[in-house]
DOVEXRO-277497 format. One record per residue: residue in three letters; residue number from 0; y, x, z of N, C-alpha, C, O, CB in turn. Coordinates in steps of 0.02 Angstrom, whole numbers, always signed. Glycine has a CB too. Layout:
<sites>
ALA, NUM, Y, X, Z, Y, X, Z, Y, X, Z, Y, X, Z, Y, X, Z
...
</sites>
This chain:
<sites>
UNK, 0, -593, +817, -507, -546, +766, -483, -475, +789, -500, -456, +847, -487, -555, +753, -406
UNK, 1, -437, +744, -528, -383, +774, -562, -356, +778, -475, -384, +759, -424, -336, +725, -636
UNK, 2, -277, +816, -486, -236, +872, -425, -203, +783, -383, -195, +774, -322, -139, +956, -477
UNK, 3, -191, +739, -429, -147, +682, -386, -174, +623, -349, -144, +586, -311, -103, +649, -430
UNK, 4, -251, +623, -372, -304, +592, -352, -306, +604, -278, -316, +662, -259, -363, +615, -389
UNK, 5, -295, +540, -216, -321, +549, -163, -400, +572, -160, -447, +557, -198, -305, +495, -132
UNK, 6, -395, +620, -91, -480, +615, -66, -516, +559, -38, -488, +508, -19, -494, +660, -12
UNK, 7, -585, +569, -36, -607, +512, +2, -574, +501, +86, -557, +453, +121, -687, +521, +3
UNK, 8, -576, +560, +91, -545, +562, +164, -478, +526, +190, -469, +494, +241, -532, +631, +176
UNK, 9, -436, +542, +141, -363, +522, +131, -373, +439, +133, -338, +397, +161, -327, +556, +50
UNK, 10, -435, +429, +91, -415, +348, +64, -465, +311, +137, -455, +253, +154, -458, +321, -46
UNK, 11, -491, +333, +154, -517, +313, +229, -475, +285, +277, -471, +225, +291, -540, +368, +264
UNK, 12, -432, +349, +310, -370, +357, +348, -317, +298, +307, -292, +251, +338, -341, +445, +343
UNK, 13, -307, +309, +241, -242, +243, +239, -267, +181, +247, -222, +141, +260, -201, +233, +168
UNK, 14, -329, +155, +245, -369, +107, +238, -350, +86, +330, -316, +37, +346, -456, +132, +204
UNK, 15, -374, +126, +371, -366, +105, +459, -309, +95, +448, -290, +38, +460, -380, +158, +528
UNK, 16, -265, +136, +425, -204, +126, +452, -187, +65, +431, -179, +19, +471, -158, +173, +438
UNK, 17, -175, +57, +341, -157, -19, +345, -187, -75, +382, -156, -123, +405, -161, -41, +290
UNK, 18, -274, -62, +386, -300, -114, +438, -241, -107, +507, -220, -165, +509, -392, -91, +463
UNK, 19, -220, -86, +539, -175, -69, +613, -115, -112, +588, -102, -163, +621, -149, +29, +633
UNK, 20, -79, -98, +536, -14, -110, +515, -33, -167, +455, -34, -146, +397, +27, -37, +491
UNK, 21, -43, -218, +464, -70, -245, +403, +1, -310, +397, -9, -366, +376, -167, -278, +414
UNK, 22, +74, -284, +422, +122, -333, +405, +155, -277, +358, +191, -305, +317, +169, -371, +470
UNK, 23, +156, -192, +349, +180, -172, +308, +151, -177, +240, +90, -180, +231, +191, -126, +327
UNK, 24, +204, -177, +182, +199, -180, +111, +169, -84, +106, +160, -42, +150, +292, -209, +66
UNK, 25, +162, -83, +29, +135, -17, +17, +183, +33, +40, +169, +72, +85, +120, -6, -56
UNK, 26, +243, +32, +8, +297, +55, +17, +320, +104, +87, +341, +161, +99, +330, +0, +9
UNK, 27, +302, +43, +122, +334, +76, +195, +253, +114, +225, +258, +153, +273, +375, -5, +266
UNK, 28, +210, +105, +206, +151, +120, +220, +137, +182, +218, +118, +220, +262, +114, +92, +189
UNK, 29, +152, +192, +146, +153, +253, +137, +204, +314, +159, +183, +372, +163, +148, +249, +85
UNK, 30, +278, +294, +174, +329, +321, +190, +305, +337, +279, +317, +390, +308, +396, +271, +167
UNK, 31, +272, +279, +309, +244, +306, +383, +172, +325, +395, +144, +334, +448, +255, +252, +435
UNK, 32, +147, +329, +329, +82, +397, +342, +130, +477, +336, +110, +533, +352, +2, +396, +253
UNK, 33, +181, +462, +316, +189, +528, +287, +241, +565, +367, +242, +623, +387, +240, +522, +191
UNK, 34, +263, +526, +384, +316, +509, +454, +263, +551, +522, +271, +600, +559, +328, +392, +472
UNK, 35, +199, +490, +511, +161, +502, +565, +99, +554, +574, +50, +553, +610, +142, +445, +575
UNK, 36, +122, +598, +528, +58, +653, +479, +4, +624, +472, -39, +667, +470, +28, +726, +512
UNK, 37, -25, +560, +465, -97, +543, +444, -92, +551, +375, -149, +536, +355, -125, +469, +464
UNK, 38, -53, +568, +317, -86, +580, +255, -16, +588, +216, +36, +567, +242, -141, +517, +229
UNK, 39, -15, +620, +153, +44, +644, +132, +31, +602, +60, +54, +638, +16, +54, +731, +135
UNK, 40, +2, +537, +29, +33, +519, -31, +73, +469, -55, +92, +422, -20, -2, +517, -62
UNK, 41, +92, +478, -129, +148, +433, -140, +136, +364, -137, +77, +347, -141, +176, +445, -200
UNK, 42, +186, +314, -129, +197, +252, -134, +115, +226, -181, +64, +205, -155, +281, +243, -174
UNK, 43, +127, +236, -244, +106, +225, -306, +20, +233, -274, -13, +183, -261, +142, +282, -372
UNK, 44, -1, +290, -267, -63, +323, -238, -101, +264, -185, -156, +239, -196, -39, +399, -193
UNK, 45, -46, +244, -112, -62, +199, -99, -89, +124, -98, -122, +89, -59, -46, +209, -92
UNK, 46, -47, +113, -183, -38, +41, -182, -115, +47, -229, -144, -7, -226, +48, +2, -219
UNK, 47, -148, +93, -266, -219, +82, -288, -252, +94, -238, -296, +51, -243, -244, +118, -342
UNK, 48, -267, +131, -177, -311, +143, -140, -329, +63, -113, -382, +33, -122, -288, +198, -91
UNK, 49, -260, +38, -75, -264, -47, -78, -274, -89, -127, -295, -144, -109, -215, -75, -60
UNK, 50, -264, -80, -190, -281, -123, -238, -342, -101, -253, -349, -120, -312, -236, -129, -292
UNK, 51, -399, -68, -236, -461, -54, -259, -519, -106, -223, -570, -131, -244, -474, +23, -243
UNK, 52, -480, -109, -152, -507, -149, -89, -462, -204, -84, -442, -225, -31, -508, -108, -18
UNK, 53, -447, -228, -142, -437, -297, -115, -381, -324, -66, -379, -384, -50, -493, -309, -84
UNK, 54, -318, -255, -35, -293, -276, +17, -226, -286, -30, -188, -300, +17, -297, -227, +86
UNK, 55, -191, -289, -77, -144, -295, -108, -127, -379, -108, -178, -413, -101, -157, -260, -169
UNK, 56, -80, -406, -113, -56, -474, -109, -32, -482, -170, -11, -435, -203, -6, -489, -57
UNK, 57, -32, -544, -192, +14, -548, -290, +88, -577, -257, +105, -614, -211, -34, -637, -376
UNK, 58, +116, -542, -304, +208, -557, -270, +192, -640, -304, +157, -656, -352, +307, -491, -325
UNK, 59, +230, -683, -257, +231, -741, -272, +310, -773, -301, +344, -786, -251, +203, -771, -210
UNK, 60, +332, -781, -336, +399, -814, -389, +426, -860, -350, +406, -915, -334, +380, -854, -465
UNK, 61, +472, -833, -337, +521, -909, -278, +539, -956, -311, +577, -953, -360, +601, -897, -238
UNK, 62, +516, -1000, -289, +533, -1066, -326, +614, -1100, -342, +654, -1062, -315, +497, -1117, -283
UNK, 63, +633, -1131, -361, +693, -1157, -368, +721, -1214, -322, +698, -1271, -316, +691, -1176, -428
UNK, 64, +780, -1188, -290, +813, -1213, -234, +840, -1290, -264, +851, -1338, -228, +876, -1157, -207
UNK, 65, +846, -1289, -312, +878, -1347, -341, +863, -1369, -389, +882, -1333, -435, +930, -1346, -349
UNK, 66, +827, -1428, -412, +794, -1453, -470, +866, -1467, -525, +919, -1498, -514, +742, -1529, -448
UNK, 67, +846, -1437, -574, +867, -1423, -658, +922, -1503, -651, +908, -1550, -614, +773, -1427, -739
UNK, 68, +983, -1499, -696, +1021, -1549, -709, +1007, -1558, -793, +1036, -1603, -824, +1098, -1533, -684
</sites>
């Protein structure tokens, strides 16, 4: 297993946690596993553990406040 690869263990624990916290983005997710010692990886690390399972959201394109002249 390459050195940057979460464990299974690791990806368990972020998994509850986002289930608990499921209004935070990856970002802050990861910044308060690392806060609250449940797990020490990066942003990036996080956002596949959630994108493997399905918990990732597609950024959605804000629409236009004012139709075209």
């Amino acid at each position: 297993m390459p050195p940057f690869e979460a464990t299974a263990e690791e990806k368990t624990v972020v998994l509850k946690f986002a289930r608990k916290h499921s209004a935070l983005r990856h970002r802050e997710l990861a910044w308060r596993t690392v806060d609250e010692g449940v797990a020490c990886l990066s942003p990036a690390t996080v956002y596949r553990i959630l994108k493997e399972q399905n918990r990732v959201y597609p950024w959605r394109r804000r629409t236009k406040r004012y139709p075209e002249v």
